[in-house]
Residue frames as a rotation matrix with the C-alpha (Angstrom) as fourth column:
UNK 1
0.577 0.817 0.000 0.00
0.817 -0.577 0.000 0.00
0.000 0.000 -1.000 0.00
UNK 2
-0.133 -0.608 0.783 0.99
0.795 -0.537 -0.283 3.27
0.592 0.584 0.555 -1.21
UNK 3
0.668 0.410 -0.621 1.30
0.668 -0.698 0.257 6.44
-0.328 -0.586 -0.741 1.43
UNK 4
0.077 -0.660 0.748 2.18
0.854 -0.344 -0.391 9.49
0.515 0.668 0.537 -0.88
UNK 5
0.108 -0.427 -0.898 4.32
0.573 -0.711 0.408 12.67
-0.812 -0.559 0.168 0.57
UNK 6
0.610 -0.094 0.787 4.07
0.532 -0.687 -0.495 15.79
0.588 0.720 -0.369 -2.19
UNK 7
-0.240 -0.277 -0.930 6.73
0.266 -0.940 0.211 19.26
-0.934 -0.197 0.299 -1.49
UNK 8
0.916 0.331 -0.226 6.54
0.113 -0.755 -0.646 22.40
-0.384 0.567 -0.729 -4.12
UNK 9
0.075 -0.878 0.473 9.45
0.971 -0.044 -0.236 23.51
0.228 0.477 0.849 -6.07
UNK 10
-0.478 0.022 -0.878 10.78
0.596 -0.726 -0.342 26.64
-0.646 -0.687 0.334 -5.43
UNK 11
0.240 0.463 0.854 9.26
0.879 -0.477 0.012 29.82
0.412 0.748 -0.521 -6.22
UNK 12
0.929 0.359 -0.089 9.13
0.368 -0.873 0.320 33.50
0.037 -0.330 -0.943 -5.47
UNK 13
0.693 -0.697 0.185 12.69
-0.150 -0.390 -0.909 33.68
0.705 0.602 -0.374 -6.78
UNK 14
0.669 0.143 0.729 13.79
-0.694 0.471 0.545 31.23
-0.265 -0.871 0.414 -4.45
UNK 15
0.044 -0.280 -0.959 16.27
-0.847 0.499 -0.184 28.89
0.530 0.820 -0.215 -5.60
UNK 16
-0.853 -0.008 -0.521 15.44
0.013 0.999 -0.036 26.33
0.521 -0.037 -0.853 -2.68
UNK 17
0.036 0.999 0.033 12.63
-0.667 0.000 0.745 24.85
0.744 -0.049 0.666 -1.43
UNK 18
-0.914 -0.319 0.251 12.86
-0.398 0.823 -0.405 22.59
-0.077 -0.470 -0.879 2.13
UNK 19
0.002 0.268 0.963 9.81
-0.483 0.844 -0.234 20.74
-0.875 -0.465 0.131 1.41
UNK 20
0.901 -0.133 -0.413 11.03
-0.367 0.273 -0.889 19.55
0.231 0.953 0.197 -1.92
UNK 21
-0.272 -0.960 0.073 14.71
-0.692 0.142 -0.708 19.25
0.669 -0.243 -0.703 -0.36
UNK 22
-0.027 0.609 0.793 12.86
-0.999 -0.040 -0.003 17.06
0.030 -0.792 0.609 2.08
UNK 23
0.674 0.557 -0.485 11.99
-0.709 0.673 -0.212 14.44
0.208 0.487 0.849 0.13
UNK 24
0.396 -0.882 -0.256 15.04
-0.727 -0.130 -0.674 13.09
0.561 0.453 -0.693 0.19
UNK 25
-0.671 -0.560 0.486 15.57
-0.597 0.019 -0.802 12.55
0.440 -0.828 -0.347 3.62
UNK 26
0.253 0.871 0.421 12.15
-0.923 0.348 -0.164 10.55
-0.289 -0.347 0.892 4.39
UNK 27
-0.304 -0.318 0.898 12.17
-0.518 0.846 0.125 6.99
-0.800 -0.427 -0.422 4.40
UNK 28
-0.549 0.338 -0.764 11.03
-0.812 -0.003 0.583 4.86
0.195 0.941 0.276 1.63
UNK 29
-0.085 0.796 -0.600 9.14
0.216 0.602 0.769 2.49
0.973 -0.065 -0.223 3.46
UNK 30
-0.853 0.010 0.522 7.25
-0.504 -0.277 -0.818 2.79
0.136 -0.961 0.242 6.74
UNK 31
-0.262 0.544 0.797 5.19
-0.364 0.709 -0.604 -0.10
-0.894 -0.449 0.012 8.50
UNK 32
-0.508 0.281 0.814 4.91
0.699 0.687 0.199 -1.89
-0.503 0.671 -0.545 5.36
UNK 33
0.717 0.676 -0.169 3.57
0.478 -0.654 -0.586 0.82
-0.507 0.339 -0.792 3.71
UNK 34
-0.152 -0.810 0.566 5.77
0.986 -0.165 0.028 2.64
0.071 0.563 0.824 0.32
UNK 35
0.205 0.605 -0.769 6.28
0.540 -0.726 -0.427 5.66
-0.816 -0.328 -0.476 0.50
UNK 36
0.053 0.163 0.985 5.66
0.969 -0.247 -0.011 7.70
0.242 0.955 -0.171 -2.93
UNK 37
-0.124 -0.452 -0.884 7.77
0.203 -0.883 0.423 11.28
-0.971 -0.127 0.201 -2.92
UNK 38
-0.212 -0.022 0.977 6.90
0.933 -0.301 0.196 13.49
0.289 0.953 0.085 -5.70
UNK 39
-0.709 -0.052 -0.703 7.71
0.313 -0.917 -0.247 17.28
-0.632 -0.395 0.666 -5.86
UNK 40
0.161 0.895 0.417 4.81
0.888 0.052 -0.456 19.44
-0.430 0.444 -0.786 -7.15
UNK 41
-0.549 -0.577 0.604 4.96
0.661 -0.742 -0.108 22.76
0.511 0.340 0.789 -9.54
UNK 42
-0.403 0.479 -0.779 4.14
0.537 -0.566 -0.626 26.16
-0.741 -0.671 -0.029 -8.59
UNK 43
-0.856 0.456 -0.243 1.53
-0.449 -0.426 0.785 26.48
0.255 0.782 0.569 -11.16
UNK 44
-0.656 0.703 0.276 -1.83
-0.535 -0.175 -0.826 26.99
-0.532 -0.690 0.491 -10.39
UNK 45
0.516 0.679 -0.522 -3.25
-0.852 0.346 -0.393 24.82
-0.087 0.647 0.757 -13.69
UNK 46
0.111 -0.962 -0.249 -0.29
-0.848 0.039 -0.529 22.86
0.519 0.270 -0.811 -13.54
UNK 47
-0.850 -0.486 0.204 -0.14
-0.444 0.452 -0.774 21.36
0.284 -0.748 -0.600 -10.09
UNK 48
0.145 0.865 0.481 -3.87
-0.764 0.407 -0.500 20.29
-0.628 -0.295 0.720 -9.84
UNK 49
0.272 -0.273 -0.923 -2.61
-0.739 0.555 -0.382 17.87
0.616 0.786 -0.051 -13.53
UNK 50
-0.223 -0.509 -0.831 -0.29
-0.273 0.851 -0.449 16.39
0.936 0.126 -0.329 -11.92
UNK 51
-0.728 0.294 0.619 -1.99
-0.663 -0.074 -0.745 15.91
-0.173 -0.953 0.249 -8.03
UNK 52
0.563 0.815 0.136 -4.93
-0.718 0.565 -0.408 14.03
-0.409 0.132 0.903 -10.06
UNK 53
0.609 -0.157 -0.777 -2.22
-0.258 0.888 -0.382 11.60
0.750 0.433 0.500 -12.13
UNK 54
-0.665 -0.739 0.109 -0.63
-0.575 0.413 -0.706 11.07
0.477 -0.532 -0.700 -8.61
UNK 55
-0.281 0.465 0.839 -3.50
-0.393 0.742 -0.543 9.64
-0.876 -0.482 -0.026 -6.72
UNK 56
0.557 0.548 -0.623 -4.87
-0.830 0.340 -0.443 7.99
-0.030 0.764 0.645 -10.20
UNK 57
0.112 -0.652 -0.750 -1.30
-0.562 0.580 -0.589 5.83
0.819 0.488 -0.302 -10.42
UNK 58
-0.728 -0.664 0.172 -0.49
-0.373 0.172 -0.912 5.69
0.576 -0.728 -0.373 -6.93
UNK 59
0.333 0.942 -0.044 -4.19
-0.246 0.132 0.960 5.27
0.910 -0.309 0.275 -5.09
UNK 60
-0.670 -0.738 0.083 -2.56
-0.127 0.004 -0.992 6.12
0.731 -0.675 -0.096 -1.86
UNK 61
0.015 0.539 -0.842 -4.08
0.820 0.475 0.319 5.03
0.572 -0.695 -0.435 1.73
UNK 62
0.494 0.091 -0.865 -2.95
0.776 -0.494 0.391 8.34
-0.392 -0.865 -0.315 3.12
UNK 63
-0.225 -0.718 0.659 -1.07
0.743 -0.564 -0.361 11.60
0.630 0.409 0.660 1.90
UNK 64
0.549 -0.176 -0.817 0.10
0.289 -0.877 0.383 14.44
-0.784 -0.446 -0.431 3.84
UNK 65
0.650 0.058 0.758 1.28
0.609 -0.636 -0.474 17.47
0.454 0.770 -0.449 1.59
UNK 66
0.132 -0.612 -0.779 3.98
0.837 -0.353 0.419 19.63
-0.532 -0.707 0.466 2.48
UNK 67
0.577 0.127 0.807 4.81
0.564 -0.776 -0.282 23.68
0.590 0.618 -0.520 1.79
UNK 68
-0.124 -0.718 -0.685 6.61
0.965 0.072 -0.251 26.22
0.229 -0.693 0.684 2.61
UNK 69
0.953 0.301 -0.016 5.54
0.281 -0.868 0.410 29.22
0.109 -0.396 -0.912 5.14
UNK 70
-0.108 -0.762 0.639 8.72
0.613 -0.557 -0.560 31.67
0.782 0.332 0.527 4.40
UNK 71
-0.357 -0.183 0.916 7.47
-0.377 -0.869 -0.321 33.57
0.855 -0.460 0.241 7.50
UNK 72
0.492 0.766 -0.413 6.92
-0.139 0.537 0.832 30.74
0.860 -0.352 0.371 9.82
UNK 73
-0.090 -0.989 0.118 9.46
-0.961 0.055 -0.271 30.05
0.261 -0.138 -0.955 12.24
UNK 74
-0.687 -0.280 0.670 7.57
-0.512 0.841 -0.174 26.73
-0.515 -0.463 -0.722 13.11
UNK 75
-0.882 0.451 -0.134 5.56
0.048 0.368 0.928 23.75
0.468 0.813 -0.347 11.67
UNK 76
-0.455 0.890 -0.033 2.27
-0.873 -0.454 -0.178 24.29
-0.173 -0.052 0.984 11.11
UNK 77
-0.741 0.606 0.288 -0.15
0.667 0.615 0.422 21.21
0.078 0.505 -0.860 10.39
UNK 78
-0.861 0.508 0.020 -3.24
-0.380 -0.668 0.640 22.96
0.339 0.544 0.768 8.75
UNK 79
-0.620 0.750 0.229 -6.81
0.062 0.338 -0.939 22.41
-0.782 -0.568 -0.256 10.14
UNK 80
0.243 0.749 0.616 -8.36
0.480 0.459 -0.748 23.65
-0.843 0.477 -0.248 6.79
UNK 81
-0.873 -0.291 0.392 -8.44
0.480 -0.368 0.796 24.71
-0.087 0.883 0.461 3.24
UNK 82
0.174 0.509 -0.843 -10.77
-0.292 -0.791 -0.538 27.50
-0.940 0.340 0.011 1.87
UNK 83
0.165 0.792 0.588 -12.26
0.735 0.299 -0.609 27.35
-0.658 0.532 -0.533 -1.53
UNK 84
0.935 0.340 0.101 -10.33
0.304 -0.625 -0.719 30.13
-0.182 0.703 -0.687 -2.96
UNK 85
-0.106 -0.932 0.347 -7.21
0.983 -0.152 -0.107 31.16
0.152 0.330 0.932 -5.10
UNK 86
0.949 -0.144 0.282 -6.31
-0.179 -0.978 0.105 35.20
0.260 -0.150 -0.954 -4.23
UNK 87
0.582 -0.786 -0.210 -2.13
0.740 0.619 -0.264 35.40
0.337 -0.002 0.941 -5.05
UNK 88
0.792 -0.375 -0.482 -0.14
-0.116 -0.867 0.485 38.17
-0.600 -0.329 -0.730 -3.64
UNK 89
-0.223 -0.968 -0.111 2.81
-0.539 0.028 0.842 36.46
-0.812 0.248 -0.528 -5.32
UNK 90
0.343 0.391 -0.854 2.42
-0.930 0.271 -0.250 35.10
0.134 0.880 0.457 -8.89
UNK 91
0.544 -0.347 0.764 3.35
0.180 0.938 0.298 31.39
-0.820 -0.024 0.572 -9.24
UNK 92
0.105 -0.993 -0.051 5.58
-0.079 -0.059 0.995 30.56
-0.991 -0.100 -0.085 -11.25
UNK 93
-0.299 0.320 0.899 4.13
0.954 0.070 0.292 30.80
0.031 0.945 -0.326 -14.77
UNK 94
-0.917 -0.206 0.341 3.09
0.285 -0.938 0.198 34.50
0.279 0.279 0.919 -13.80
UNK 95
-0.093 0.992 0.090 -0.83
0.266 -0.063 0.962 33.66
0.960 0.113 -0.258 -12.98
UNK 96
-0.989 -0.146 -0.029 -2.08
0.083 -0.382 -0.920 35.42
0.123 -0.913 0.390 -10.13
UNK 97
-0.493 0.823 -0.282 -5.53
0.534 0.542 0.649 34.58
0.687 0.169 -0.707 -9.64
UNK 98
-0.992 0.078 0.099 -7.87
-0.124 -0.477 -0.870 36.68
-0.020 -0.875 0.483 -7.19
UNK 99
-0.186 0.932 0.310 -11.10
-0.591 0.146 -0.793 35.87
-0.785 -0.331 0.524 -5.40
UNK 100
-0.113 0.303 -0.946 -11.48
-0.831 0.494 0.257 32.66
0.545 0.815 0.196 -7.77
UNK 101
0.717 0.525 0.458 -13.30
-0.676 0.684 0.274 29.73
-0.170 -0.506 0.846 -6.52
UNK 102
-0.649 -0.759 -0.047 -10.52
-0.687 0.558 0.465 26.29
-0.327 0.334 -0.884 -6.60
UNK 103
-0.879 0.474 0.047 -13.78
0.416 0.714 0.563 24.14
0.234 0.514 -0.825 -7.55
UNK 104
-0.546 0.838 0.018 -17.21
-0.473 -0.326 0.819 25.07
0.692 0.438 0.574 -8.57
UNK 105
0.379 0.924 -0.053 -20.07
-0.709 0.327 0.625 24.34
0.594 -0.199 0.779 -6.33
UNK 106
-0.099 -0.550 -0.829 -17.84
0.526 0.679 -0.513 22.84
0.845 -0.487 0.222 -3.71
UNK 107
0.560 0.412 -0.719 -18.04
0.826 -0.214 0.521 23.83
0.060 -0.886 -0.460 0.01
UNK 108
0.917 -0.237 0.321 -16.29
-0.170 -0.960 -0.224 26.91
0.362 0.151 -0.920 1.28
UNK 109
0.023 -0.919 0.394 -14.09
-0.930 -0.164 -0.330 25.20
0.368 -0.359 -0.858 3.23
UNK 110
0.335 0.072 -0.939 -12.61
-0.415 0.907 -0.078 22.02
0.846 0.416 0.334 4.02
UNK 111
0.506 -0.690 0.518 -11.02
-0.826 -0.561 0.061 20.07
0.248 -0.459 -0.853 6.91
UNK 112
-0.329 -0.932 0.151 -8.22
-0.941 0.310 -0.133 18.21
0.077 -0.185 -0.980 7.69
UNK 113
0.852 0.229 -0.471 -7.88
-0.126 0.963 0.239 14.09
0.508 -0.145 0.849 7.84
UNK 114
-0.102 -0.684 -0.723 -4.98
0.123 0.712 -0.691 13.60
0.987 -0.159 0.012 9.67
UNK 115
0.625 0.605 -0.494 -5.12
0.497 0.180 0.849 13.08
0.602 -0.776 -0.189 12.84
UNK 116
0.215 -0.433 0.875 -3.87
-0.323 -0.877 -0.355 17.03
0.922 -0.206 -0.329 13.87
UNK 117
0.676 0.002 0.737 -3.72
-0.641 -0.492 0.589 16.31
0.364 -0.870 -0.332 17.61
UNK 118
0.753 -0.606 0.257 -1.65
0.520 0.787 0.332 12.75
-0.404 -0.116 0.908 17.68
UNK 119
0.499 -0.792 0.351 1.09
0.716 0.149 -0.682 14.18
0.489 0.592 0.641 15.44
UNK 120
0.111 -0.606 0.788 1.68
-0.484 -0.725 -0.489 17.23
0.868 -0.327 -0.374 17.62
UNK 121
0.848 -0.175 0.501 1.28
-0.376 0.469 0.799 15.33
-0.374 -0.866 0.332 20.94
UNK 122
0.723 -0.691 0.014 4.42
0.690 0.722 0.041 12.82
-0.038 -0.020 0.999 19.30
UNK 123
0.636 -0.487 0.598 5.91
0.060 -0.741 -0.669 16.24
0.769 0.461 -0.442 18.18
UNK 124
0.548 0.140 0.824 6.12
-0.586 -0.640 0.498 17.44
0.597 -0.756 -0.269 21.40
UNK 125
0.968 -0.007 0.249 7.56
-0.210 0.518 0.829 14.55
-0.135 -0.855 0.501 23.11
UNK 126
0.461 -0.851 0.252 10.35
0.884 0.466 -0.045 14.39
-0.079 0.243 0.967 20.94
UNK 127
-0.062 -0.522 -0.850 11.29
0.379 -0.801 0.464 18.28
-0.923 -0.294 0.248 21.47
UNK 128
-0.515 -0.046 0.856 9.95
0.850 -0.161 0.502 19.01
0.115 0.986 0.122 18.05
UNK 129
-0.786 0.460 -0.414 8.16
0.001 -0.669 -0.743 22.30
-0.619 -0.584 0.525 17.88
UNK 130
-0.775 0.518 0.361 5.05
0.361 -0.106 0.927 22.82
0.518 0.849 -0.104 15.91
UNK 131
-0.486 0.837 -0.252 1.52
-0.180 -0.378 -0.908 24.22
-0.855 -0.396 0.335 16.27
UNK 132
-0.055 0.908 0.416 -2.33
0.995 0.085 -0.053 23.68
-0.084 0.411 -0.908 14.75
UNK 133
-0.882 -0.470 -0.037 -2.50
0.364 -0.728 0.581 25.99
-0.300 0.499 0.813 12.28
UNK 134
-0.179 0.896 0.407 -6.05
0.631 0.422 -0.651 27.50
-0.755 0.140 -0.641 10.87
UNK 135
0.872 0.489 0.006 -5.02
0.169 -0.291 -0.942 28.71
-0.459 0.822 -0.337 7.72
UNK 136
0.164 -0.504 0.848 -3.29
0.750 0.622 0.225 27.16
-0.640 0.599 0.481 4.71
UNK 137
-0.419 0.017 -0.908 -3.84
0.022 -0.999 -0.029 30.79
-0.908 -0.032 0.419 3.38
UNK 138
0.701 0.568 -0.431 -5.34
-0.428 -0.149 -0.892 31.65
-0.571 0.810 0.138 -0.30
UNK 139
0.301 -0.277 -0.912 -1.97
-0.905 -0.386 -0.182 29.98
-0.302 0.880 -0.367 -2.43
UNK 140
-0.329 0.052 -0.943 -0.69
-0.462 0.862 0.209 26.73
0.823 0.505 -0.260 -4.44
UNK 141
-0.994 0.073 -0.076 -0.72
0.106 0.699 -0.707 24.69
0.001 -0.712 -0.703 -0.26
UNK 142
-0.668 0.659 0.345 -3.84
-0.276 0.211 -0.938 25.51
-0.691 -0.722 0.041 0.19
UNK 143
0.235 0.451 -0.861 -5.10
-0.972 0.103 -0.212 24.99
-0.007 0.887 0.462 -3.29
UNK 144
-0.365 -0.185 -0.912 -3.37
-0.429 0.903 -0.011 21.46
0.826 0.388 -0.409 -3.15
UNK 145
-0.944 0.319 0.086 -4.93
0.077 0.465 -0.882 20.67
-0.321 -0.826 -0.464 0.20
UNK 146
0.036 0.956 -0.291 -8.60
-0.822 -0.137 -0.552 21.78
-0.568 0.259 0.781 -0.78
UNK 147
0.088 -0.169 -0.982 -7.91
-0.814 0.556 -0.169 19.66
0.574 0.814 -0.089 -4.02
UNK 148
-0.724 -0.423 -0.545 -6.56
-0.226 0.892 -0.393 16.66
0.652 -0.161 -0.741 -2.06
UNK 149
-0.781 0.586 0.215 -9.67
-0.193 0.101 -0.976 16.64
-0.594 -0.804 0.034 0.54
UNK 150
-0.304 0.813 -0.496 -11.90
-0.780 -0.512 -0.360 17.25
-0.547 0.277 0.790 -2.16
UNK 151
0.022 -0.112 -0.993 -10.41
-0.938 0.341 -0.059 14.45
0.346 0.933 -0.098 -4.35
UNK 152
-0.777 -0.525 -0.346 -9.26
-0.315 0.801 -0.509 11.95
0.545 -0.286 -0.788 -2.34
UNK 153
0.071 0.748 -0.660 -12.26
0.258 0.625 0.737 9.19
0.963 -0.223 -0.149 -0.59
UNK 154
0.604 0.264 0.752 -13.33
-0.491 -0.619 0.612 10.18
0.628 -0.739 -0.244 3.06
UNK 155
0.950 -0.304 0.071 -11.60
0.083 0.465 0.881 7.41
-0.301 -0.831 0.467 4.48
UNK 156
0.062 -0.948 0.313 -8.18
0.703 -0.181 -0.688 8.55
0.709 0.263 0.654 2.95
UNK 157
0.530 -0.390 -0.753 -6.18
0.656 -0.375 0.656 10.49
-0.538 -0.841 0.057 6.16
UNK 158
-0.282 -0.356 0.891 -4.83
0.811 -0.585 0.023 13.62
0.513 0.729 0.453 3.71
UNK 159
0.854 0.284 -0.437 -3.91
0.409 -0.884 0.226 16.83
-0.322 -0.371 -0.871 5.05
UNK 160
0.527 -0.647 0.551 -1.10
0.262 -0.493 -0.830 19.63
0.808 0.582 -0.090 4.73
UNK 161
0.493 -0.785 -0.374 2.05
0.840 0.542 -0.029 20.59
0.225 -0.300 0.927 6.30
UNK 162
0.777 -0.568 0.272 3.56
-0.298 -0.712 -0.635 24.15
0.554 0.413 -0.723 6.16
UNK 163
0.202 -0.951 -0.235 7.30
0.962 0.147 0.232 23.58
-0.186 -0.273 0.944 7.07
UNK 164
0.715 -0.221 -0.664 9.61
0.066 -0.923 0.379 26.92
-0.696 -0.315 -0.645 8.55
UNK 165
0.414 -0.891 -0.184 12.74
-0.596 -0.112 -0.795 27.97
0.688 0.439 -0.578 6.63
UNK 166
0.891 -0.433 -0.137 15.70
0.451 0.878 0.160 25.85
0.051 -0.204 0.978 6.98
UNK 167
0.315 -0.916 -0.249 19.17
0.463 -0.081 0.883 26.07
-0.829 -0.394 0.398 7.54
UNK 168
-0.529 -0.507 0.680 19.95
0.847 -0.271 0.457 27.23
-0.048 0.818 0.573 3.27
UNK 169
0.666 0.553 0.501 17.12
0.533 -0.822 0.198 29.74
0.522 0.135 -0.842 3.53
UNK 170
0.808 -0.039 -0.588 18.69
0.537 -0.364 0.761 30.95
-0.243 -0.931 -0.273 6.33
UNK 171
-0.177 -0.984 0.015 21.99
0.813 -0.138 0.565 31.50
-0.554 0.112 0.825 4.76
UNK 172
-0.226 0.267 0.937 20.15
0.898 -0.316 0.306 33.75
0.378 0.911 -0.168 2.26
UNK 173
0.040 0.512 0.858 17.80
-0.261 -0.824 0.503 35.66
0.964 -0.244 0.101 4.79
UNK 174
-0.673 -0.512 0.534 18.67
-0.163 -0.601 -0.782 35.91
0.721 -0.613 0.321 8.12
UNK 175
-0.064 0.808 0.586 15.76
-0.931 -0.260 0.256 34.87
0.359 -0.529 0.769 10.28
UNK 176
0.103 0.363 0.926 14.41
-0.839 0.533 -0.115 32.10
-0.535 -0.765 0.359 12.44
UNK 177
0.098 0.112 -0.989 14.67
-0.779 0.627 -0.006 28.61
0.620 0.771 0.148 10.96
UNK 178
0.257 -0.140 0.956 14.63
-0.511 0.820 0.257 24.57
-0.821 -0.555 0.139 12.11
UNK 179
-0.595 -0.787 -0.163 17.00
-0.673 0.377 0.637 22.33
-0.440 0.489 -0.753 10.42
UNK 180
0.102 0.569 -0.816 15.91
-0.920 0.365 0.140 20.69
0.378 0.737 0.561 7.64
UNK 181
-0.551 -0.269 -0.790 16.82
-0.066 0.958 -0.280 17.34
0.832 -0.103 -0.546 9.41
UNK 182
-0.899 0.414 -0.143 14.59
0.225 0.154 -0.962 17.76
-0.376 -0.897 -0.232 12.59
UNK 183
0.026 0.852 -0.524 11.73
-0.865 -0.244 -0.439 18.78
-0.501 0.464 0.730 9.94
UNK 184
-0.324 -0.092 -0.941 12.42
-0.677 0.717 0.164 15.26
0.660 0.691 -0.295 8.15
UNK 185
-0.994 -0.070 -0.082 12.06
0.043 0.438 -0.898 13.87
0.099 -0.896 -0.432 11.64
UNK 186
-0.733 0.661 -0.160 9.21
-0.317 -0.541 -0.779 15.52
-0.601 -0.520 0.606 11.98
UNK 187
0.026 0.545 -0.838 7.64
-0.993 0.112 0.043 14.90
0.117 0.831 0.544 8.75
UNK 188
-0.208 0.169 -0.963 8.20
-0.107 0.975 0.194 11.01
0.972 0.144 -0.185 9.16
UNK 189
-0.772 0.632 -0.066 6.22
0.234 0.186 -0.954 11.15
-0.591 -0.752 -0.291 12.92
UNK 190
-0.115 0.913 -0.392 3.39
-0.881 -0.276 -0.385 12.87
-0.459 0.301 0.836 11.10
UNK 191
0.072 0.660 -0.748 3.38
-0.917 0.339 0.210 10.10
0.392 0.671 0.629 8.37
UNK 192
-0.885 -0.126 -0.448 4.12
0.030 0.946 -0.324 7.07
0.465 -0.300 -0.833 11.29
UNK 193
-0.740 0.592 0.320 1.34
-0.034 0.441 -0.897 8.27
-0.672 -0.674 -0.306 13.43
UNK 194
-0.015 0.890 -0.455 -1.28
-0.825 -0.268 -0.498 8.73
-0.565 0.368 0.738 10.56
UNK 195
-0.625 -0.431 -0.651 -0.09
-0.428 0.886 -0.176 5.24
0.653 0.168 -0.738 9.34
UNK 196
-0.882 0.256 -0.397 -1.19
0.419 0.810 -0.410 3.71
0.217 -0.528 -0.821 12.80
UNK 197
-0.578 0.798 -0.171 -4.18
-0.590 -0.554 -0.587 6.08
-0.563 -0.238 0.791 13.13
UNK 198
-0.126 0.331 -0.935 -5.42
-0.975 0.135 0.179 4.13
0.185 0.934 0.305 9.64
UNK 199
-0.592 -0.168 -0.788 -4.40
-0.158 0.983 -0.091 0.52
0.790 0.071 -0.609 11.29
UNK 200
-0.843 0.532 0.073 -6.39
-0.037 0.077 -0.996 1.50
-0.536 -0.843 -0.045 14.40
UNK 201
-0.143 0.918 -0.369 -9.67
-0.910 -0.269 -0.315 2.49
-0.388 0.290 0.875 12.29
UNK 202
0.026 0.344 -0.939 -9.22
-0.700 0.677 0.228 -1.01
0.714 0.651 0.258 10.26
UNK 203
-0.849 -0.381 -0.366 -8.54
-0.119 0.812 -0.571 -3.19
0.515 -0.441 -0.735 13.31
């Protein structure tokens, strides 16, 4: 069974990206379960393509989504997506959508499947920071979360990530950051406990 992890390429004239640099560093299998790394674009017609021929090939039991909050200093797991594209920053093809529904006749808002409080409780115990975020804001993360909630079957565990700058941002811009290796840490507790969250519901 297939449990897929997504990051963004960079963008905003960025030339890295830690949840794309991420990928890397995650495991490739966890409880019997593959995991299926694949970096999404920042394009707003673009990245919904290839989000629909990942769960088509891959028909994953669980995905968690990762992004990056440039002004975070910690991880965020998202409680919900909103129903609307509005870019301050173009993506990377130049489109800058505003006040535009991401799907027709679809709710206003969506919310999370993973199981938000287990992953920060494990956070926490291992000296990870993070916090329960409640907004994925209006660009591509929250467009690929809406999309992945919207798309993916109710019993699929599918939510988003925002990850802080890292240690190369840092070198760039000055500011808070958590190594990209205690965010990999992180990022494979989120996808062990939503793993056994999935073996508890089937057992």
């Amino acid at each position: 069974m297939n449990l897929l992890v997504t990051g963004f390429e960079p963008f905003a004239g960025l030339s890295h990206n830690p949840s794309s640099a991420i990928l890397e560093l995650l495991p490739e299998h966890l409880q019997n379960h593959q995991i299926i790394k694949a970096r999404l674009p920042v394009d707003t017609r673009h990245a919904p393509e290839e989000l629909a021929r990942l769960y088509r090939v891959y028909q994953p039991v669980a995905a968690v989504h990762l992004g990056l909050a440039v002004n975070r200093p910690l991880l965020s797991i998202e409680r919900l997506a909103v129903n609307l594209l509005d870019f301050e920053t173009p993506d990377n093809a130049g489109a800058r959508p505003q006040d535009q529904p991401i799907l027709l006749q679809a709710p206003l808002a969506l919310a999370s499947r993973l199981p938000l409080r287990m992953i920060q409780s494990e956070w926490r115990r291992e000296g990870i920071p993070g916090l329960l975020s409640n907004s994925a804001g209006t660009y591509l993360c929250n467009q690929v979360m809406f999309l992945a909630l919207a798309w993916l079957p109710q019993g699929v565990p599918t939510g988003f990530i925002h990850l802080p700058p890292d240690e190369t941002l840092a070198l760039h811009q000055p500011q808070a950051y958590l190594p990209l290796s205690t965010q990999a840490k992180a990022v494979s507790i989120a996808i062990e406990t939503t793993l056994s969250s999935v073996q508890a519901k089937s057992a």
